[in-house]
Phi, psi and omega in degrees: 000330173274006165312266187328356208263308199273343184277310191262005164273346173280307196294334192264012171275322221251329134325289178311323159291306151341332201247319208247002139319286186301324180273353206294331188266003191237334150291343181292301172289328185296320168294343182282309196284353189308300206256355177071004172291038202254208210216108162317152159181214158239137175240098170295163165278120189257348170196163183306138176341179139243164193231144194261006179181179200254020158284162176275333218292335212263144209268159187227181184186153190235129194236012180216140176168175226213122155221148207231131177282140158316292183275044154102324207289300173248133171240123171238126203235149171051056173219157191291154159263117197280142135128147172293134178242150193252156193292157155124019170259150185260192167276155166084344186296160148227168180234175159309121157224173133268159190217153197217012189087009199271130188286349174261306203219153157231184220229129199272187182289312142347332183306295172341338188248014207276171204264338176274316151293305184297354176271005191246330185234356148279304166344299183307305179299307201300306185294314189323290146003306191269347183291303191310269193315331193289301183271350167304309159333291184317285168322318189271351190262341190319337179201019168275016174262000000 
């Protein structure tokens, strides 16, 4: 009976690493937007917001625009602005951004808070969790058959 056991405790550690692989570059940007550790700047707008239903309450986003570090150092053309916008920004406006090294997009201040980062370090959490238990499993059964 600890054959199958034992079995399904190899598959959630071989999960759990697998699981905290794939999160491990989407935990790094989630900690940079967390902690403000990017490189400040402005992000213009190369076309209008889109914005998903006719609420004030509904978030607006943008997926093509130019952003420039205050000093100057870095311009990256054609990356999204990550973090919910509220309507009413046009093409050419700017906004606040920050960049954190991620190559499609950078992040507005407002991101830190969005639902998508903290799903990047429960993802993470969740693998870590089956590797720990997966392998706590192992160990204590190890000579209990």
């Amino acid at each position: 009976m600890a054959e199958p056991r034992r079995g399904i405790a190899g598959v959630a550690i071989a999960a759990g690493i697998l699981m905290m692989l794939f999160q491990a570059e989407a935990v790094v940007v989630a900690t940079k937007v967390t902690f403000d550790l990017g490189t400040p700047g402005v992000y213009l707008f190369a076309e209008e917001p889109s914005c998903g239903g006719r609420s004030r309450a509904t978030p607006c986003s943008s997926w093509d625009g130019t952003f420039t570090s205050d000093d100057g150092k870095v311009t990256r053309a054609g990356v999204g602005l990550a973090g919910q916008l509220p309507k009413g920004f046009a093409k050419g406006d700017s906004v606040r951004a920050f960049e954190v090294g991620d190559p499609n997009q950078v992040y507005s201040p407002e991101a830190k808070h969005g639902d998508m980062i903290w799903m990047y370090y429960m993802m993470g959490g969740m693998g870590l969790l089956a590797v720990v238990l997966g392998s706590c499993y192992l160990w204590w059964y190890r000579n209990h058959d």
